[in-house]
C-alpha positions in Angstrom: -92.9 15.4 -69.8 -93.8 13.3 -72.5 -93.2 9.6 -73.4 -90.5 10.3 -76.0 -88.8 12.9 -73.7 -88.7 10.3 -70.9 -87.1 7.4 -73.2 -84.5 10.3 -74.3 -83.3 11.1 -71.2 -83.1 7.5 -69.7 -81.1 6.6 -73.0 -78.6 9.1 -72.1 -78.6 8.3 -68.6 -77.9 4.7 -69.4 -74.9 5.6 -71.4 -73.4 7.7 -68.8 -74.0 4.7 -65.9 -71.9 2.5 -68.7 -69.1 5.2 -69.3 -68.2 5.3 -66.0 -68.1 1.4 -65.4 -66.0 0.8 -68.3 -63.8 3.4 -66.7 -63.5 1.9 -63.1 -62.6 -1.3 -64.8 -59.6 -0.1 -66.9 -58.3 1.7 -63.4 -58.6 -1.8 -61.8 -56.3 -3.2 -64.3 -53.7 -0.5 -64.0 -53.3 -1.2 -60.7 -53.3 -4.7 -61.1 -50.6 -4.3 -63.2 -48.8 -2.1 -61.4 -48.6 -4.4 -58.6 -47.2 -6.8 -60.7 -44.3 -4.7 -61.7 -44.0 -3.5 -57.9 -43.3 -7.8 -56.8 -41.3 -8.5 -59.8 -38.7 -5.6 -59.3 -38.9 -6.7 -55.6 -38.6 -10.6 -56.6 -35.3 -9.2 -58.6 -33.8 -7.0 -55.3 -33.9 -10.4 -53.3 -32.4 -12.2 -55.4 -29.9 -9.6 -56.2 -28.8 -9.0 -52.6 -28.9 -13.3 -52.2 -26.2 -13.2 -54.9 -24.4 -10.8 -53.5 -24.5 -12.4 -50.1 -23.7 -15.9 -51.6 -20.7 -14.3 -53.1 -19.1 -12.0 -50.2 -17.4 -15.0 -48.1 -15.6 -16.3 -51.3 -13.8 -13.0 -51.6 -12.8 -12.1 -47.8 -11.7 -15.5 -47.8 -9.5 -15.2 -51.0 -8.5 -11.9 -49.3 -7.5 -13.2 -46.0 -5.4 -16.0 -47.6 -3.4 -13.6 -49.3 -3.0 -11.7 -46.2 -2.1 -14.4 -44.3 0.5 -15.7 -47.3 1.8 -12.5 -46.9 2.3 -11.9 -43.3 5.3 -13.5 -41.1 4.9 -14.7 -38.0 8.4 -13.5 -36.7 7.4 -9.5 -36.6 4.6 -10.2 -34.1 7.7 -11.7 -31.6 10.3 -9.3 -29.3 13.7 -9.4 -30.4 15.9 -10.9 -27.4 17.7 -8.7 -25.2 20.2 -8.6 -22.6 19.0 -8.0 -19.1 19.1 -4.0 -18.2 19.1 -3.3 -21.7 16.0 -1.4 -23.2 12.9 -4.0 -24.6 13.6 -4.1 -28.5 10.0 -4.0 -29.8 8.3 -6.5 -32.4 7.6 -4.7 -36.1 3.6 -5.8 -35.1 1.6 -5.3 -32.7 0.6 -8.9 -31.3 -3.5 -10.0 -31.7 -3.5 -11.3 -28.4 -2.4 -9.8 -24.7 0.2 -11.7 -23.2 1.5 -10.2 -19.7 4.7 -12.4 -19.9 5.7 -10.9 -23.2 4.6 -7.4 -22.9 6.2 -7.1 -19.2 9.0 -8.6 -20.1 12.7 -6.7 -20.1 11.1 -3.5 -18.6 11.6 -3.2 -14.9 15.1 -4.3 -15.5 15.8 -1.4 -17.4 14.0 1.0 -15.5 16.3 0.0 -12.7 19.2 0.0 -14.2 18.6 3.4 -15.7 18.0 4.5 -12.3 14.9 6.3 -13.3 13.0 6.0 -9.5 15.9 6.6 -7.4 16.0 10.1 -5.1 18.4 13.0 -6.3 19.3 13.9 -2.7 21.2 17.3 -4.4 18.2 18.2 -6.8 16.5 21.3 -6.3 13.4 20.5 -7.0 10.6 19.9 -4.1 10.7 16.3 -2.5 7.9 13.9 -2.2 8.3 10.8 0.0 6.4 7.7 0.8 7.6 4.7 2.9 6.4 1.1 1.9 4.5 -0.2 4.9 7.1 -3.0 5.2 5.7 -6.6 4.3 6.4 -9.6 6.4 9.8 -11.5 5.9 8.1 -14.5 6.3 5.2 -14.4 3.9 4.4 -13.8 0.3 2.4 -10.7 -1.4 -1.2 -10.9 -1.3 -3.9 -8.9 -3.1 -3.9 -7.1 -0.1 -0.4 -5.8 -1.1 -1.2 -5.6 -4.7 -4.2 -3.0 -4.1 -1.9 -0.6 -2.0 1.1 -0.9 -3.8 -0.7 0.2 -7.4 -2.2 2.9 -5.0 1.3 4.3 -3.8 2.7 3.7 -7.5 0.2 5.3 -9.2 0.6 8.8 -6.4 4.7 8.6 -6.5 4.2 8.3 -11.0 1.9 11.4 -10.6 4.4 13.3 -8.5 7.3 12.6 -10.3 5.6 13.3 -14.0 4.6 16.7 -11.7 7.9 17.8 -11.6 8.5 16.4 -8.1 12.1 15.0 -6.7 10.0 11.7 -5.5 11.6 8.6 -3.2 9.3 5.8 -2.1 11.3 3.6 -0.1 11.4 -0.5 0.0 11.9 -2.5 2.9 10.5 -5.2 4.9 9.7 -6.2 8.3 11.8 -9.0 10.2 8.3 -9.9 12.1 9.9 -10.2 15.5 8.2 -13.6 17.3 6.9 -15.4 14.0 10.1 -15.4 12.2 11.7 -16.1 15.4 9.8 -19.0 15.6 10.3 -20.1 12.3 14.0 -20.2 12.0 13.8 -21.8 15.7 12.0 -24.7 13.8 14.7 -24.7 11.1 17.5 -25.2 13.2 15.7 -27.7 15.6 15.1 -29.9 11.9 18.4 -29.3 11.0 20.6 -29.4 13.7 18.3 -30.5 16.6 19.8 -27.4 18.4 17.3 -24.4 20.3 18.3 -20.9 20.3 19.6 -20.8 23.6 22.1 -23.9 22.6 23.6 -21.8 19.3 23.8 -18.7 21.1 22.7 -14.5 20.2 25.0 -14.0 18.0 25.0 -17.4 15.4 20.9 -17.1 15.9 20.5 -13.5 14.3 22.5 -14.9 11.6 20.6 -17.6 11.0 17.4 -15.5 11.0 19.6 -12.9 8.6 20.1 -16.1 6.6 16.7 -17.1 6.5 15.6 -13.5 5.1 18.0 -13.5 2.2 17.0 -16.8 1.3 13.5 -16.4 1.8 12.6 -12.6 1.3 13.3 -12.6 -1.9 10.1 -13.6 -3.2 8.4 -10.5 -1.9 11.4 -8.6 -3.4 10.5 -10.5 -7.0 6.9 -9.9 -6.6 7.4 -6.2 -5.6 9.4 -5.9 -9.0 7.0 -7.9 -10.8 3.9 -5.4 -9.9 5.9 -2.6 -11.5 6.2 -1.0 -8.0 8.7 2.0 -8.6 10.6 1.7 -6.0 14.2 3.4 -4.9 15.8 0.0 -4.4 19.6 1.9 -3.6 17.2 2.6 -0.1 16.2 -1.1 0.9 15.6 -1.5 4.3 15.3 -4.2 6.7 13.5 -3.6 10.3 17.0 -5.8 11.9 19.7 -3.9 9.4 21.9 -1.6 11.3 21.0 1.8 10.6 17.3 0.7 11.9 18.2 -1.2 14.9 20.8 2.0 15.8 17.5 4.2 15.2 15.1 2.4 17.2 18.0 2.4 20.6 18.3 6.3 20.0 14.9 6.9 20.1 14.3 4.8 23.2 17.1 6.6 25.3 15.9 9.7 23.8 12.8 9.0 25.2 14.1 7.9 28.4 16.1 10.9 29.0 13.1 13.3 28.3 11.2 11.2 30.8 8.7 10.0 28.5 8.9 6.8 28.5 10.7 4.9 32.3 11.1 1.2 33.1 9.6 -1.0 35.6 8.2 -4.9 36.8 4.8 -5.6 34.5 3.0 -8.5 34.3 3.1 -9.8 30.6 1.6 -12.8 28.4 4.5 -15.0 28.2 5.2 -17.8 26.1 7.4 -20.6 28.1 7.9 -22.1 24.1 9.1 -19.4 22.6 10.2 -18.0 25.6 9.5 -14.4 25.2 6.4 -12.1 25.7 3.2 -11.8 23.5 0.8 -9.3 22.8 -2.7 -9.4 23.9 -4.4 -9.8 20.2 -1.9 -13.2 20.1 -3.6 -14.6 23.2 -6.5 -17.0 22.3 -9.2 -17.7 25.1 -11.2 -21.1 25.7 -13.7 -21.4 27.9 -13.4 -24.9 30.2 -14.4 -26.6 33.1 -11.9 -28.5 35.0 -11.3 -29.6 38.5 -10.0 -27.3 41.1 -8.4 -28.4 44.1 -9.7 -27.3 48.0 -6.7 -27.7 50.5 -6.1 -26.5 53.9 -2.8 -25.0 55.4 -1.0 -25.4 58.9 -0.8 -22.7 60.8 2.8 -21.6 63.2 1.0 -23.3 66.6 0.4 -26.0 65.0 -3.5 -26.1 64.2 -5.1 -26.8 60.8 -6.3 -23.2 59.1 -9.1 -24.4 56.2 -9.7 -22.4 53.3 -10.4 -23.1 49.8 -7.2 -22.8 47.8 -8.2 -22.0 44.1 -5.6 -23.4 42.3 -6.5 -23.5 38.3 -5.8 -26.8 36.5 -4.1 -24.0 33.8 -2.0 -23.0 36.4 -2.6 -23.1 39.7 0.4 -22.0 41.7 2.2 -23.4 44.6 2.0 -22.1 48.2 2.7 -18.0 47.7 0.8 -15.1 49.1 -2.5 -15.3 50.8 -5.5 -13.1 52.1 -8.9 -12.9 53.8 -11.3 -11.0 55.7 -10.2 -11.9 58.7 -6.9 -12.3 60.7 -5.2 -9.0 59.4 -1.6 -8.6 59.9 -1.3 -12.5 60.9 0.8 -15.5 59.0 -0.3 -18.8 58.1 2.6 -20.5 58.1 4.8 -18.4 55.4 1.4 -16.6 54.3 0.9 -13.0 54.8 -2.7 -12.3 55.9 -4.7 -8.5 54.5 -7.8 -7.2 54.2 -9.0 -6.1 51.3 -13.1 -5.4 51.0 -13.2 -4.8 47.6 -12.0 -8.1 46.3 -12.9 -10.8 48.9 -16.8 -11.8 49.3 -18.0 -12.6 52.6 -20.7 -14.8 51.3 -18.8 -16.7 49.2 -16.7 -20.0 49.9 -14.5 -19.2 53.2 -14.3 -15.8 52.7 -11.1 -15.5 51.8 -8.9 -16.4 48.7 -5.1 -16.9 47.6 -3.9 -14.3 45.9 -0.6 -14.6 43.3 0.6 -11.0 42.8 3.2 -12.7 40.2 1.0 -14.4 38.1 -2.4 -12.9 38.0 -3.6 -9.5 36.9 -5.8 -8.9 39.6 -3.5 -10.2 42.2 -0.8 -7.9 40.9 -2.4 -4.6 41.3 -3.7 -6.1 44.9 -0.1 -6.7 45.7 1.0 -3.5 44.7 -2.2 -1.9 47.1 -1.3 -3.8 49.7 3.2 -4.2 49.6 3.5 -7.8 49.0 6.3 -9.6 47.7 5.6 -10.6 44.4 7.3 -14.1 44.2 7.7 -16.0 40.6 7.8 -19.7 40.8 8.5 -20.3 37.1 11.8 -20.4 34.9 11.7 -19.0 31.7 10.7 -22.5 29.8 7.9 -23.3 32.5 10.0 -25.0 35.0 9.6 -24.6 38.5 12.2 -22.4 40.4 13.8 -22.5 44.0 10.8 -20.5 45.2 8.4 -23.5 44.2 9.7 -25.6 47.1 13.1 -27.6 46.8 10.6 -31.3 46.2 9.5 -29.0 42.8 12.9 -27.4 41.3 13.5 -28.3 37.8 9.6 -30.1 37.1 7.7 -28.6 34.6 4.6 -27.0 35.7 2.2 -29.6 34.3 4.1 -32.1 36.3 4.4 -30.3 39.2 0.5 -29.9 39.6 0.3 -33.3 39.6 3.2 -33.7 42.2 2.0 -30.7 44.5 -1.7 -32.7 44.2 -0.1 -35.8 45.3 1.9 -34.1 48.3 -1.0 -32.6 49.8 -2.5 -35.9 50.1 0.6 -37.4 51.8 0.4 -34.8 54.3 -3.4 -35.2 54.9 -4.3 -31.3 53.8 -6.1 -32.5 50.5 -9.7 -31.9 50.6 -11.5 -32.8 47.2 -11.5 -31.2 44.0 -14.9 -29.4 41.7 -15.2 -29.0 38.5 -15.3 -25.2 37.4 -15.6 -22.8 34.6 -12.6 -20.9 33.4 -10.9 -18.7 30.7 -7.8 -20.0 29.6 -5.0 -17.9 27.6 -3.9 -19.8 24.5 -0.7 -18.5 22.5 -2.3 -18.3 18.8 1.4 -19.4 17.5 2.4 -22.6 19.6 -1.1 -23.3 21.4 0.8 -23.3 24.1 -1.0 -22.0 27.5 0.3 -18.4 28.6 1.7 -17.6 31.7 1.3 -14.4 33.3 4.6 -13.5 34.7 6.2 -10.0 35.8 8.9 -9.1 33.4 11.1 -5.5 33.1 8.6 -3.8 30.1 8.9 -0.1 28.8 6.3 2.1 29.8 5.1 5.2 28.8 4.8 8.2 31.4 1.3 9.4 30.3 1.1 12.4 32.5 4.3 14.2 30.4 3.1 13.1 26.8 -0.5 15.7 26.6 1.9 18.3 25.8 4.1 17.0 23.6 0.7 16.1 21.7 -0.3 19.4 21.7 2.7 20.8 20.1 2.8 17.9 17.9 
């Protein structure tokens, strides 16, 4: 190629380079400028949307006053009603929960409509659930709460279902503790014990008590919503259950299920009456026990340690050892008995009180031996305490039997020892074991009455 062909060509190709640069430029700018009309429409949205949030308030707020001016305050209350009639509603519904107003008027008329009482002539198939009976002398606890909404919520269930339902009040007089209590009452009031006002005055006084004082659970019962047959109340001391109860024991007792007989039981010397095991508290202590020695009919001294307990040791009663089988020491009976006396330990031999001990009684019952009580019912000593003892209470007469075994030269030293002691839970008062007329079961004649059961 020649010089002129080579300057034409690189002329042309010069051209071209500048085409496209110009080209690439002007693009530039279009975009440029489209970006600027992309942040000024956006610029424009924001500000749009800041007005219209600037300006939203102002007209709920304009709105809400005018709501406000036109609502009245009076359609959001219940109209008042008389008791039993049915709860007149408010025209509005009320912003807030309250239990007081929303409860309020129902129950009454619910019960006075009769709605949960039993049709004892209906047809349809009955359902029936008892109220586990509350205590007369307390007050519903969330305890209660939980079953009752339990029980309401089954006997509403059943009786939407098509059921003839009956779930029946009641409460229970809770035998020792509200004995107890209205024994306190009258003691405040009229410095008077059970014993001094008589059977008869007392079970009214305790029939006073409940009235006065079971109605809170009666209230609260209402109060849950609890949909109760209230015509049904019952009382565990009314007559209809106290007739019950004496029918099924001789009902019992004519079956031969159940017989009577001497048992040795907790008792209270306080409340003067029996207690159950779970209402027996134990302590362990150490106290002094007392060693003493007894004359024997020729006129010798027999030693052996007398374990009397500083919670109730008892007085001279019913003795036995290892030795001198069939004998007396003085008024004592003397057995053998190798299960319960150690030969290795102390004397080998040991009082026994078949009256006031467990261990002792079933011994005495072994072994055929008079089982002597030295106590009175309030924890005096009796005539079979020694005539020098009648009438002192058995913490005084401890002392006083200490005392006289000193006189007579037959005390010989005390030691401290361990030992369980029986504490009433309700007066902290210590128990005595004493043998008292209790029902018993015959358990040989109740398998088969389980198996038919």
């Amino acid at each position: 190629m020649d010089l002129g062909e080579r300057l034409h060509f690189g002329g042309f190709f010069s051209c071209r380079l500048e085409k496209k640069k110009k080209k690439k430029e002007e693009e530039k700018a279009k975009e440029k400028e489209l970006k600027k009309l992309k942040a000024a429409r956006k610029a424009e949205a924001a500000k749009f949307q800041a007005q219209q949030a600037s300006s939203a308030p102002k007209s709920g707020k304009k709105k809400n006053v005018k709501r406000e001016a036109e609502e009245n305050p009076e359609d959001y209350v219940d109209s008042e009603n008389s008791v039993g009639e049915k709860k007149k509603l408010s025209r509005q519904m009320a912003k807030t929960f309250n239990p007081n107003a929303v409860e309020k008027s129902w129950y009454a008329w619910w019960e006075k409509s009769k709605f949960f009482e039993a049709d004892s002539s209906s047809a349809k198939p009955p359902f029936l659930i008892v109220l586990p009976p509350p205590n007369v002398t307390g007050a519903l606890h969330i305890g209660h709460a939980l079953s009752a909404a339990i029980q309401d919520t089954i006997i509403r269930w059943r009786r939407m279902s098509g059921y003839n339902t009956l779930w029946v009040p009641g409460m229970d007089h809770h035998g020792i503790a509200t004995q107890f209590v209205v024994e306190k009452k009258i003691m405040r009031e009229k410095k008077l014990t059970r014993h001094d006002v008589g059977h008869e005055s007392f079970v009214a006084e305790v029939w006073k008590w409940k009235n006065e004082y079971g109605g809170t659970i009666l209230k609260q019962l209402r109060g849950l919503g609890a949909s109760l047959d209230w015509s049904r109340e019952c009382f565990t001391m009314d007559e209809k259950r106290s007739r019950a109860v004496t029918e099924a024991f001789v009902r019992l007792y004519k079956e031969g299920l159940i017989y009577r007989d001497l048992r040795l039981v907790n008792w209270d010397c306080v409340l003067r009456t029996a207690i159950s095991d779970i209402e027996v508290d134990y302590i362990e202590i150490k106290e002094s026990t007392i060693n003493g020695s007894w004359i024997c009919k020729t006129g010798g001294v027999w030693s052996a340690d007398i374990i009397c307990l500083s919670s109730g040791w008892r007085l001279g009663r019913d003795c036995y050892g290892d030795y001198l089988s069939g004998n007396n020491v003085g008024r004592l009976p003397i057995v053998c008995d190798a299960v319960l006396v150690d030969m290795n330990f102390g004397a080998g031999c040991v009082k026994i009180t078949p009256a006031h001990d467990p261990n002792d009684f079933e011994v005495g019952k072994h072994h055929t031996l008079d089982f002597i009580n030295i106590f009175t019912d309030d924890g005096r000593i009796n005539s079979n305490g020694g005539p020098e003892f009648v009438g002192m209470p058995r913490f005084e007469a401890r002392v006083a039997v200490t005392e006289a075994l000193k006189e007579k030269g037959l005390y010989r030293g005390d030691k401290n020892n361990e030992m369980r002691l029986g504490i009433c839970s309700r007066t902290n008062d210590v128990v005595e074991p004493l043998i008292k007329p209790s029902g018993m079961l015959t358990v040989k004649a109740w398998p088969n009455k389980l198996l038919v059961l």
